[in-house]
N, C-alpha and C positions, 0 to 999 in steps of 0.2 A: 923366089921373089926377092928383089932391093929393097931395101926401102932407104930411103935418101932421108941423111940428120935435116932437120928445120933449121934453120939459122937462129943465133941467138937474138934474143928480144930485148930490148934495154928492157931492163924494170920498172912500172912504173905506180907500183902501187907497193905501201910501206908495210913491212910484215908485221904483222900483230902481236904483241905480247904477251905473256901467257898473263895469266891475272895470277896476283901475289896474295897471298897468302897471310897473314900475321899473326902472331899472336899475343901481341905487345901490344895491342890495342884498345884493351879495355879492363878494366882493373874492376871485380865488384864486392861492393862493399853489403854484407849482411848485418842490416842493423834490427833486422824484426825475426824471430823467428816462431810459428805458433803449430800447435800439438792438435794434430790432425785428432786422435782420437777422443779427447776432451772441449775441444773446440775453444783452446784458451789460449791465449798469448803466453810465452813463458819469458821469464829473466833470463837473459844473457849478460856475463859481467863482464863480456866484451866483443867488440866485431870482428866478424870472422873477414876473410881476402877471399876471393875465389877469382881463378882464373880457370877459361876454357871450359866452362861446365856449361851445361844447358836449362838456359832460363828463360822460363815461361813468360807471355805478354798476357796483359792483365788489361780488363774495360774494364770499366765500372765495378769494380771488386771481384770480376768472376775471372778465372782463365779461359782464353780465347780460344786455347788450340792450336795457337802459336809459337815457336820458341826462336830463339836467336842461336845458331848453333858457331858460326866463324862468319870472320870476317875479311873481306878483302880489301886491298888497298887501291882506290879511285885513281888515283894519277901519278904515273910508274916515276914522276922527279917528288914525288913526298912521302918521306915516312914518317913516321912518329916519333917525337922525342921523348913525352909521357903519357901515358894513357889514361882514358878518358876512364874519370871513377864513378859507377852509377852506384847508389842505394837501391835494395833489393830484401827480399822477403824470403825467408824461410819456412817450408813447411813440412814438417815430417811426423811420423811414427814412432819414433827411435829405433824402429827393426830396418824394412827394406825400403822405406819411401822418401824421399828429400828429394823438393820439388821447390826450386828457384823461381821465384816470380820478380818483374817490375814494371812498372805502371803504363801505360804506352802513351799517357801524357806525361814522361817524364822528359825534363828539359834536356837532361846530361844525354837519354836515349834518342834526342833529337840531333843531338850535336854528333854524336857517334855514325847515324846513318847521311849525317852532311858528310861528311868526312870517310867513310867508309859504304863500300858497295856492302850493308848486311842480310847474309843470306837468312831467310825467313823460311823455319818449314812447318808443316802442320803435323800435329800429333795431338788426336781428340783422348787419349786417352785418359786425363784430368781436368778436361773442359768442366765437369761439373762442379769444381770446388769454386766457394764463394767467399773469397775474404773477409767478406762484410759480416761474416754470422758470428765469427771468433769474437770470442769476450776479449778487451782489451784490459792491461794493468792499471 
């Protein structure tokens, strides 16, 4: 059996791009950190940086179940020249658990998802903590 090539077709549709990636995007800054097992704010005598870690979104004091894991860049002619620096929430154990939180009314995380496609994924695994209960300093 022949079979006969098709002739070529102009092209008339633009190829897609892959989506990019960054990690230059978001800079955050830990300025609370409080002791899961005491349920108490503790002093920090300075703030920590974090980049690329996974930080929990936050209603009303509680975690949602949500975290911000990366982010992609919206419009393949921009990238970024500094990154967007959110304040965020520490909460740990001091053994296995440290658990990133920030508010999901927070301004800086408004401007981040203007500017960035942020991937949002769910993980109920510390929906039940409540910020609101921690004694503050």
């Amino acid at each position: 059996m022949r079979t006969v090539p098709k002739a070529k077709q102009p092209e008339t549709e633009i190829p897609s791009q892959p989506a990019v990636y960054t990690v230059h995007d978001r800079k955050f800054i830990v300025d609370t950190v409080y002791n899961l097992i005491d349920n108490k704010e503790l002093y920090i005598p300075r703030k920590e940086e974090l980049f690329n870690k996974r930080i929990y979104i936050t209603r009303g004091g509680v975690i949602a179940g949500e975290y911000i894991n990366k982010c992609y860049i919206k419009h393949n002619n921009f990238y970024p020249r500094d990154p967007v620096i959110i304040n965020c929430s520490r909460i740990t154990n001091h053994d296995d658990i440290d658990i990133y939180t920030v508010d999901s009314r927070s301004p800086k995380l408004k401007v981040l998802k203007e500017f960035y496609n942020v991937s949002i994924n769910i993980d109920d695994k510390y929906k039940h903590i409540d910020i609101r209960k921690f004694k503050k300093l």
